[in-house]
SELUM-446620 format. One line per field, with one value per residue (C-alpha): residue in one letter; x, y, z. Coordinates in nm, 3 decimals, m for minus. Layout:
residues N
resn <- (A | ...)
xx <- (X | ...)
yy <- (Y | ...)
zz <- (Z | ...)
end
This chain:
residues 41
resn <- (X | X | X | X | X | X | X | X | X | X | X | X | X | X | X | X | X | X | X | X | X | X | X | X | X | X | X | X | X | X | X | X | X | X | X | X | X | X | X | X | X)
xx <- (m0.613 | m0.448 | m0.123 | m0.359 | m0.551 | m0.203 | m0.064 | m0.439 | m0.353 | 0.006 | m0.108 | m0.354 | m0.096 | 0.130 | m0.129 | m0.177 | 0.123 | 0.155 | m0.162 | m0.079 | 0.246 | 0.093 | m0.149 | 0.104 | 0.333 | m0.020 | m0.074 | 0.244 | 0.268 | m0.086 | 0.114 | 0.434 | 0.161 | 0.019 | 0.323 | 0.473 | 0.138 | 0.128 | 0.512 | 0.454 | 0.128)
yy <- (m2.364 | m2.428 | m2.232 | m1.917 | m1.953 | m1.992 | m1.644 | m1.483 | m1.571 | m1.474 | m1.110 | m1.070 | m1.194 | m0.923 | m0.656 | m0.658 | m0.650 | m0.344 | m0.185 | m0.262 | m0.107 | 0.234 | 0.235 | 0.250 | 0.484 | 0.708 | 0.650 | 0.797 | 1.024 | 1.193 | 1.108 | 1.359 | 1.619 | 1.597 | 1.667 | 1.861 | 2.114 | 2.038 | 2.171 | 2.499 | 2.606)
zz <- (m1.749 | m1.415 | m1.557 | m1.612 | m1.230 | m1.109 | m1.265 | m1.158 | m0.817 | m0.830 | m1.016 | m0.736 | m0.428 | m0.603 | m0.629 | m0.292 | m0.156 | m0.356 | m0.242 | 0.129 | 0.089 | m0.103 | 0.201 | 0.421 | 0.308 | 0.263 | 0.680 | 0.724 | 0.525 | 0.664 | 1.025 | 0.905 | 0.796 | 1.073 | 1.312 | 1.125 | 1.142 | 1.490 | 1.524 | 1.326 | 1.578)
end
């Protein structure tokens, strides 16, 4: 029982790492967009 709460937590810690990460690279990605239609005007 404690084994499985231990890999639920771990799955989650991972998750959202992961999710943080994909988040970020979606902020900048919008940000290079964003300049980069800025630069063609």
């Amino acid at each position: 029982m404690f084994l499985m709460a231990g890999l639920v937590v771990l799955f989650w810690r991972v998750a959202f790492i992961y999710a943080t990460a994909r988040i970020r690279e979606m902020q900048g990605l919008v940000y290079e967009i964003r300049t980069y239609d800025r630069s063609i005007r």
